[in-house]
KEVEX-689145 format. One line per field, with one value per atom (N, C-alpha, C): x, z, y; atom name; residue in one letter. Coordinates in nm, 4 decimals. Layout:
<nodes>
u: c(X  ...)
w: c(Z  ...)
v: c(Y  ...)
atomo: c(CA  ...)
residuo: c(A  ...)
</nodes>
This chain:
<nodes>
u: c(9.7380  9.7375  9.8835  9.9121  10.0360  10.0375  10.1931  10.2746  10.1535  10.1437  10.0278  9.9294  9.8502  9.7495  9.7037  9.8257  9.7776  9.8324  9.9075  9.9515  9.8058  9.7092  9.5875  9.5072  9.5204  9.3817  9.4134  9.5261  9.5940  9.5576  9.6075  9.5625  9.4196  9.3102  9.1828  9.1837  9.1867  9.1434  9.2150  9.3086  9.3996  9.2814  9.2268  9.1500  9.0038  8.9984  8.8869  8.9303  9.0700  9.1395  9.1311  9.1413  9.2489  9.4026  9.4396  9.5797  9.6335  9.5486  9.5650  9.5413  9.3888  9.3546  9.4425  9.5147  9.5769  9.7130  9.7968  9.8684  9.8685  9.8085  9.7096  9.6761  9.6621  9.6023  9.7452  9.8753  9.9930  10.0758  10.0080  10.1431  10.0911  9.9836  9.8450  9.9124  9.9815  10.0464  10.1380  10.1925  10.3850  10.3553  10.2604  10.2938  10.2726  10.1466  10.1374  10.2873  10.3333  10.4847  10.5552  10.5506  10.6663  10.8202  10.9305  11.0898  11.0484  11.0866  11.0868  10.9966  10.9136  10.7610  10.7452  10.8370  10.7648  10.9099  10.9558  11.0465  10.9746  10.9434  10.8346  10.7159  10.6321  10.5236  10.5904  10.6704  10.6848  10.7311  10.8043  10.8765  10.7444  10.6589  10.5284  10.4140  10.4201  10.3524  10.3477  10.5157  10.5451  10.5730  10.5307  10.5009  10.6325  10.6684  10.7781  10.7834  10.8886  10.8935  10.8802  10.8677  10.8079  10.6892  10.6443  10.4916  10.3900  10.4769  10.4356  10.4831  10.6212  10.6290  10.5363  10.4970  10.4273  10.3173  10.2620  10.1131  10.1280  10.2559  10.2303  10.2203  10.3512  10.3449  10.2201  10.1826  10.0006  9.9156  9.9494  9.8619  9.8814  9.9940  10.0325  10.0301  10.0534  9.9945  9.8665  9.7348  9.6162  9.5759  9.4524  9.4031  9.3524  9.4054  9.3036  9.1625  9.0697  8.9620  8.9394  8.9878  9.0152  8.9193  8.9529  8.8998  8.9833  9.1058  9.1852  9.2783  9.2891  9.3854  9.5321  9.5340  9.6915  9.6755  9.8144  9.8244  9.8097  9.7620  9.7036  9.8143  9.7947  9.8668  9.9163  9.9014  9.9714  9.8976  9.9369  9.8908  9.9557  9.8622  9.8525  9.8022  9.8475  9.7906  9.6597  9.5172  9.4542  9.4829  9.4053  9.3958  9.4021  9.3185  9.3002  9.4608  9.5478  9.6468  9.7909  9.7549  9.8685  9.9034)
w: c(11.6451  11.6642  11.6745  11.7907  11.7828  11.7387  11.6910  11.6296  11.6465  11.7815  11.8442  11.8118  11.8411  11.7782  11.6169  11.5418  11.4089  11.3402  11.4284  11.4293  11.4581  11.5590  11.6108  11.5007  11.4349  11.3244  11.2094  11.1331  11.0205  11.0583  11.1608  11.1639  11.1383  11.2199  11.2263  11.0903  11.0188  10.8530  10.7403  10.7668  10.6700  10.6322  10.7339  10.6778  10.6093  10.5905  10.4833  10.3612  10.3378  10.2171  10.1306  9.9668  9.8972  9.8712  9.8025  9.7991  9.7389  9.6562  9.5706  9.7052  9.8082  9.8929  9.9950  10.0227  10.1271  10.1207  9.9889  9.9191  9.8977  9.8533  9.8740  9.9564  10.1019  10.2422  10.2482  10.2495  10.3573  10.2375  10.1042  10.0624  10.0685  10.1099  10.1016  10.2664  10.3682  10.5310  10.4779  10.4003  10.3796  10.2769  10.2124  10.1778  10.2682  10.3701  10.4838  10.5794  10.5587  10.7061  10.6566  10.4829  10.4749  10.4070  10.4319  10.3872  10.5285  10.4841  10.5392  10.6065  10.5363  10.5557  10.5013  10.3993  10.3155  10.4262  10.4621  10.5674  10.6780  10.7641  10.8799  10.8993  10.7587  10.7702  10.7540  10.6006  10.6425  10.7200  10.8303  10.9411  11.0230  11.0546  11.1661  11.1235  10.9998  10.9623  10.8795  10.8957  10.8220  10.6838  10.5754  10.4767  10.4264  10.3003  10.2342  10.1847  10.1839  10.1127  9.9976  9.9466  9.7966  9.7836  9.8709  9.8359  9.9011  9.9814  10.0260  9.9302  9.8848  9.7579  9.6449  9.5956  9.5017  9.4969  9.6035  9.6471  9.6692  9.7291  9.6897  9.5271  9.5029  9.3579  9.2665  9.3073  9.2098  9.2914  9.3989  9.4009  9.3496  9.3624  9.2409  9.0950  9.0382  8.8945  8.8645  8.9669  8.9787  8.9667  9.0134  9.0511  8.8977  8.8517  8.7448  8.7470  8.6480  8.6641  8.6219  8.6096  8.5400  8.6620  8.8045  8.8992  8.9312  8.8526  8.8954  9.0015  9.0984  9.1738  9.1684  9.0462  9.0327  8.8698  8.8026  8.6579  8.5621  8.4174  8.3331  8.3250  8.3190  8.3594  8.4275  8.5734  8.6554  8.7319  8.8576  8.9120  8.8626  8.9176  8.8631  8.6838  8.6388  8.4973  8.5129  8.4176  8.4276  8.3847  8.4580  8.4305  8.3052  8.2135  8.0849  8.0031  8.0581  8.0236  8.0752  8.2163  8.2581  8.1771)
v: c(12.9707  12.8269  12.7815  12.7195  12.6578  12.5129  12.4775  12.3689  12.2567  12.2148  12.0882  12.0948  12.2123  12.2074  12.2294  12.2378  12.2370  12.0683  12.0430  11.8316  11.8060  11.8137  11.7760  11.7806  11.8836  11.9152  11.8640  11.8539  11.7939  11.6195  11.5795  11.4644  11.3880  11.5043  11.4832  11.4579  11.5575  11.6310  11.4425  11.4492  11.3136  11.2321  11.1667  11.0373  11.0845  11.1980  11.2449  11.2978  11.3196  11.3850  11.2724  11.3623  11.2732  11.3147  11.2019  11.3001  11.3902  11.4590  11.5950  11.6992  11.6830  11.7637  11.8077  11.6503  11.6870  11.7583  11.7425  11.8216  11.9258  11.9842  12.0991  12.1500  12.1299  12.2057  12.1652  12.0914  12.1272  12.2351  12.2267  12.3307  12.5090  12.5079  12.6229  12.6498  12.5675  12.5917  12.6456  12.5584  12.5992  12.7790  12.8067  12.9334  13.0311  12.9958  13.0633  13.1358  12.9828  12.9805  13.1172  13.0937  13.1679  13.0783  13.1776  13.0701  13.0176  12.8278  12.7574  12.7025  12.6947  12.6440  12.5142  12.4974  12.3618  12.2668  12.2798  12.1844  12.2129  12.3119  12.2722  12.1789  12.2211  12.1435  11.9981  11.9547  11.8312  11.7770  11.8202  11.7712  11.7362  11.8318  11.8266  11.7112  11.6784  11.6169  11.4785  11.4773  11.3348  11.3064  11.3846  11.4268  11.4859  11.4242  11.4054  11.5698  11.6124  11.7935  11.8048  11.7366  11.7430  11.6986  11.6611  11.6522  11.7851  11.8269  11.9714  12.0724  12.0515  12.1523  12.1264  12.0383  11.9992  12.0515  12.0597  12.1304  12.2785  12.3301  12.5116  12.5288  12.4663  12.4900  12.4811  12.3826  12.3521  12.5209  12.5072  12.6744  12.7242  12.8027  12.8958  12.9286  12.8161  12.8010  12.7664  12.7591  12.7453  12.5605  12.5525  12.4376  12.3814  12.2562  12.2283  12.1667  12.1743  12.1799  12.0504  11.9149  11.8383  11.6979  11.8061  11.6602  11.5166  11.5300  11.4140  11.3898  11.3414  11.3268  11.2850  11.1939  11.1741  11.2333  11.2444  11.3287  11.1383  11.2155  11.0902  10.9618  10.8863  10.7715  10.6996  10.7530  10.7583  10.6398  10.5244  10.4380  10.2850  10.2216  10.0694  10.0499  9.9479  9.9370  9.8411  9.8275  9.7717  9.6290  9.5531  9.3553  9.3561  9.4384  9.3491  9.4165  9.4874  9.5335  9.4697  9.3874  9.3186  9.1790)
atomo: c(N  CA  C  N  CA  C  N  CA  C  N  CA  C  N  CA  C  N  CA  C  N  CA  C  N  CA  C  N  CA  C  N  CA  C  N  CA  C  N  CA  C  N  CA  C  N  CA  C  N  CA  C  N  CA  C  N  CA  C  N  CA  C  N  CA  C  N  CA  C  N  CA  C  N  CA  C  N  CA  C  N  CA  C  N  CA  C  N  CA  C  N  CA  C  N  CA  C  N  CA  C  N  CA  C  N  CA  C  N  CA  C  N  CA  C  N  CA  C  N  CA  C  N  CA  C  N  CA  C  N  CA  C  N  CA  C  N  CA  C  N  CA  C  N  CA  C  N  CA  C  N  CA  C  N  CA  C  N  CA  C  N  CA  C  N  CA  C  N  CA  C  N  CA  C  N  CA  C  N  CA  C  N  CA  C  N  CA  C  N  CA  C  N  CA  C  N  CA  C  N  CA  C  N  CA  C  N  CA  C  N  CA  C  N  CA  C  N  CA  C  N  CA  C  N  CA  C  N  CA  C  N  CA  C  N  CA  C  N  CA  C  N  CA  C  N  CA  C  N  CA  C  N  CA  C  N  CA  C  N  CA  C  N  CA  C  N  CA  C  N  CA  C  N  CA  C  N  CA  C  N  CA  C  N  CA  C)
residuo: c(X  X  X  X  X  X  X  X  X  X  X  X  X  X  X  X  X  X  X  X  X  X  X  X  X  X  X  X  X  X  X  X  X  X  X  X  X  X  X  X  X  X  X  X  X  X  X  X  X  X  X  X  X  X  X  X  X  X  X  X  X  X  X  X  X  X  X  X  X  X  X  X  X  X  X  X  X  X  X  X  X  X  X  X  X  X  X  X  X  X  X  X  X  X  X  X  X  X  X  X  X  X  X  X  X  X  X  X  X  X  X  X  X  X  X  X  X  X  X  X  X  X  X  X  X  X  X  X  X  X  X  X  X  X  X  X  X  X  X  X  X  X  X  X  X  X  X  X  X  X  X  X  X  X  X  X  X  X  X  X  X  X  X  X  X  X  X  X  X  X  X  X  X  X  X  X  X  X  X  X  X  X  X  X  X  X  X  X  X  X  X  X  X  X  X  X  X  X  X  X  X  X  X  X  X  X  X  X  X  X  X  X  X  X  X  X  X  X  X  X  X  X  X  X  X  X  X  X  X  X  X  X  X  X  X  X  X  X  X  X  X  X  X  X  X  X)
</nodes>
């Protein structure tokens, strides 16, 4: 598969991810690439290099089983808290 056609399919794929998933499928590319994978993909895909590093790295130390997409605390605070 070349460069275009993996821009084509990444794109398709985005608007069904979340953002753990999609983190996850570009840093799961970047271990594929190889050195210099996590700067290809984010270059091809827009996607900040640390959010592609972020996602090999979570491979590697395994997926948690936890189901959360962002880590505990993380987001907006609730109304009855503002």
């Amino acid at each position: 598969m070349d460069e275009s056609q993996l821009v084509v399919m990444l794109a398709k794929l985005r608007p069904h991810l979340n953002e753990r998933q999609w983190r996850l499928l570009l840093g799961g590319y970047a271990q594929v690439l190889g050195r210099g994978g996590i700067s290809k993909v984010a270059t091809l895909t827009g996607s900040h290099p640390d959010t592609v590093a972020r996602g090999a790295r979570e491979l590697e130390q395994g997926i948690d089983a936890d189901r959360r997409v962002r880590r505990t605390g993380a987001g907006r605070k609730a109304m009855e808290e503002a």
